[in-house]
One Martini backbone bead per residue (centre of mass of N, CA, C, O) as a GRO file, in nm:
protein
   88
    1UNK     BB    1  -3.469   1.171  -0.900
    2UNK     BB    2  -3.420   0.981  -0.676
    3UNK     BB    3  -3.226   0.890  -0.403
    4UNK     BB    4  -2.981   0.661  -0.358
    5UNK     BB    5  -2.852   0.446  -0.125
    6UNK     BB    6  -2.538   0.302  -0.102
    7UNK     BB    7  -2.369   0.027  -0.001
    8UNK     BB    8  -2.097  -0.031   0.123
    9UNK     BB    9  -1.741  -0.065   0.077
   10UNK     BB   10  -1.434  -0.146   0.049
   11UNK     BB   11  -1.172   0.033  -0.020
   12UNK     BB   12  -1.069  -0.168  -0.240
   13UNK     BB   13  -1.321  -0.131  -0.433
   14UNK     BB   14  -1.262   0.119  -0.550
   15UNK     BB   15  -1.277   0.325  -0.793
   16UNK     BB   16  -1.083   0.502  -0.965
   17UNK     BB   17  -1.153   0.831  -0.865
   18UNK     BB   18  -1.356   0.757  -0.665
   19UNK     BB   19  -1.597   0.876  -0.420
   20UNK     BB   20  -1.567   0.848  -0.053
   21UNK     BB   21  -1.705   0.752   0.274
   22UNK     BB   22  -1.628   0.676   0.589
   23UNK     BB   23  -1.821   0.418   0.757
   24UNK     BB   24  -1.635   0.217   0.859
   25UNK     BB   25  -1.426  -0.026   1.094
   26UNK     BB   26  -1.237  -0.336   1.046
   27UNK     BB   27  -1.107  -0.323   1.362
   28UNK     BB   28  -0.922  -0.223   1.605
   29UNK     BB   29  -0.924  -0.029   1.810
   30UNK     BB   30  -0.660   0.076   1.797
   31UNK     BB   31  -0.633   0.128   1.472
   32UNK     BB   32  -0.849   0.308   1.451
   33UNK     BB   33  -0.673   0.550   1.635
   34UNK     BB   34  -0.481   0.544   1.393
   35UNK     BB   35  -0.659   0.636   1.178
   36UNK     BB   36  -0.733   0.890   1.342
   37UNK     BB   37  -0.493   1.025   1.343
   38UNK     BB   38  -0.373   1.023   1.068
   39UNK     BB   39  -0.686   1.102   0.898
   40UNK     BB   40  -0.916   0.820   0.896
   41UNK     BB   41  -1.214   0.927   0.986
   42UNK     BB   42  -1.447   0.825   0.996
   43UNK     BB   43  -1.633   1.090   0.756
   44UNK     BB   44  -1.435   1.080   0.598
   45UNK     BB   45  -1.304   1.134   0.277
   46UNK     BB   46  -1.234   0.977  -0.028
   47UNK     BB   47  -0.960   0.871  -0.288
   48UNK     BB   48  -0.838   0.688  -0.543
   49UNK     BB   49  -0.532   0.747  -0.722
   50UNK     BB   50  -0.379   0.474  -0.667
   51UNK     BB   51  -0.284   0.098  -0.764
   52UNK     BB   52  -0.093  -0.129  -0.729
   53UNK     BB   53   0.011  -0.409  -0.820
   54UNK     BB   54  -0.049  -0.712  -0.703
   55UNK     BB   55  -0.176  -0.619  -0.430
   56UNK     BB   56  -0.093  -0.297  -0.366
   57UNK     BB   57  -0.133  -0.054  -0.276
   58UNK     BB   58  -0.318   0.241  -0.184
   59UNK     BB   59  -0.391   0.571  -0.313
   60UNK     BB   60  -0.487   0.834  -0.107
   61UNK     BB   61  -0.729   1.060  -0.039
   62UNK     BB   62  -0.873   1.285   0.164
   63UNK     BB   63  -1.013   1.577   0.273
   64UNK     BB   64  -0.784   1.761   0.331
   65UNK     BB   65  -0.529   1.650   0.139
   66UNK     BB   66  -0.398   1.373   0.265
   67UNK     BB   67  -0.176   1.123   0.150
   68UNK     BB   68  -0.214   0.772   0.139
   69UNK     BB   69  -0.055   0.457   0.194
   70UNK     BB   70  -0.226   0.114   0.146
   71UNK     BB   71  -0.275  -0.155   0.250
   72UNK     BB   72  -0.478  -0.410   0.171
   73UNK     BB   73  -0.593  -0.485   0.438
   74UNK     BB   74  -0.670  -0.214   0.514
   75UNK     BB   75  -0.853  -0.143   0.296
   76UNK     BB   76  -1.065  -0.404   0.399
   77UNK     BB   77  -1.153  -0.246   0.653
   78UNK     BB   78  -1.276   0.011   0.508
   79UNK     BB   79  -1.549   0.130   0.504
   80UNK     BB   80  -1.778   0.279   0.238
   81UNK     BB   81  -1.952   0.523   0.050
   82UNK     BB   82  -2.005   0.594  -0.253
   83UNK     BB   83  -1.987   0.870  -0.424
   84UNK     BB   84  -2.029   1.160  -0.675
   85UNK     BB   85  -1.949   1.422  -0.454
   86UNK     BB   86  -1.665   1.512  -0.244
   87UNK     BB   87  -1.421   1.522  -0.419
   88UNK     BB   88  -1.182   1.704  -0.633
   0.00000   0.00000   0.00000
């Protein structure tokens, strides 16, 4: 079976435990370098791990095994790229 390639969605949008890529950040150029000194820059590896209630934070893991608790704004500026297996 062809791979096909899936497209982009905000970081927001990610079923738990779904693992995807960081491919573009829709923010401030500060802010994008304040994520990548984070560590979660474009190319990172990430899976979201829990979702407050409410529209409350996402708790995710990065490709490195960092966990960052993200609010809802900012997850919503994060594309991501789903993928079958990035992280375990």
């Amino acid at each position: 079976m062809p791979h096909v390639a899936r497209p982009p969605q905000p970081l927001s949008a990610m079923a738990h435990g779904q693992p995807g890529r960081i491919c573009g950040v829709r923010m401030t150029p500060d802010q994008v370098a304040w994520l990548a000194a984070l560590g979660l820059p474009v190319g990172e590896d990430v899976v979201v791990l829990r979702r407050a209630p409410f529209g409350g934070p996402l708790h995710v893991r990065a490709g490195s095994g960092a966990e960052f608790a993200l609010d809802l704004d900012c997850a919503l500026g994060i594309d991501v790229v789903p993928a079958a297996a990035f992280i375990r």
